[in-house]
C-alpha positions in Angstrom: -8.4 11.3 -21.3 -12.0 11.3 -19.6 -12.7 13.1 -16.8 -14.7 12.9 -13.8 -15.6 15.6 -11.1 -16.2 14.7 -7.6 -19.7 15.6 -6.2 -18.4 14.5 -2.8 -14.8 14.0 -1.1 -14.1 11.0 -3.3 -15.5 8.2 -5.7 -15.0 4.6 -5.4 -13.3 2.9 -8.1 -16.1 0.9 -9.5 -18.2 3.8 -9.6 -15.6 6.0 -11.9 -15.3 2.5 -14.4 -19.2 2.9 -14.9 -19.3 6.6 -14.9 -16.3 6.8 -16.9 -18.5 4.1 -19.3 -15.3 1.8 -19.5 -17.8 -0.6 -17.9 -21.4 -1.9 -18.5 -22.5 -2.8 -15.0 -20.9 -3.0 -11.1 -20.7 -6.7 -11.7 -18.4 -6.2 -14.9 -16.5 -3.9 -12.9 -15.8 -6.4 -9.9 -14.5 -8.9 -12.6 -12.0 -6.5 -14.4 -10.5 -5.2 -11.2 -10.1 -8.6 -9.5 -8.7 -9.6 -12.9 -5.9 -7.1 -12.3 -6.5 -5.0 -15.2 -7.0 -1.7 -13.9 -4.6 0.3 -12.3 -4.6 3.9 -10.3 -1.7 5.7 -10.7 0.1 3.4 -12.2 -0.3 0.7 -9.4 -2.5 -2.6 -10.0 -5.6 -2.0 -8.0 -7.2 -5.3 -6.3 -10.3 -3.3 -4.3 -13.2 -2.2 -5.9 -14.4 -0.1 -3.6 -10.6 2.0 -2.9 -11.7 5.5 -3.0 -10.0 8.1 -5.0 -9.5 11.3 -5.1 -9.0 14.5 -7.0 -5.7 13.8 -9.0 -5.9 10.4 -9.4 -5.7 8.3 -12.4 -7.0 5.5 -13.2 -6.3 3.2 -16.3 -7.9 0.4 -18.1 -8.2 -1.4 -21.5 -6.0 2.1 -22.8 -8.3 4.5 -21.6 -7.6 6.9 -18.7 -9.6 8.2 -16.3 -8.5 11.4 -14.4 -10.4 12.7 -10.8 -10.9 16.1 -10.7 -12.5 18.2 -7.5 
């Protein structure tokens, strides 16, 4: 599982994919999350900007990404 520690109060969702390198570019992230392929704790996730926070998880294409403060 990858991590990712917030610099500020929270990071939006696109920003984990590409920090996270599950995506190439904003644009690719857009598409997969429109596409209904990720999820944050185990919900689909529809917004690419929804913000999360430390303890959150995010999933996509088997990889997980958990927010840590």
């Amino acid at each position: 599982m990858e991590t990712i520690r917030l610099r500020e109060e929270y990071i939006k969702l696109g920003q984990a994919l590409k920090a996270a390198g599950l995506v190439d570019s904003g644009v690719e992230a857009k598409q997969v999350i429109l596409n209904g392929q990720v999820t944050v704790n185990g919900q689909t996730e529809l917004q690419r900007g929804k913000k999360l926070y430390d303890g959150d998880i995010v999933s996509f294409d088997g990889n997980e990404i958990r927010i840590i403060k």
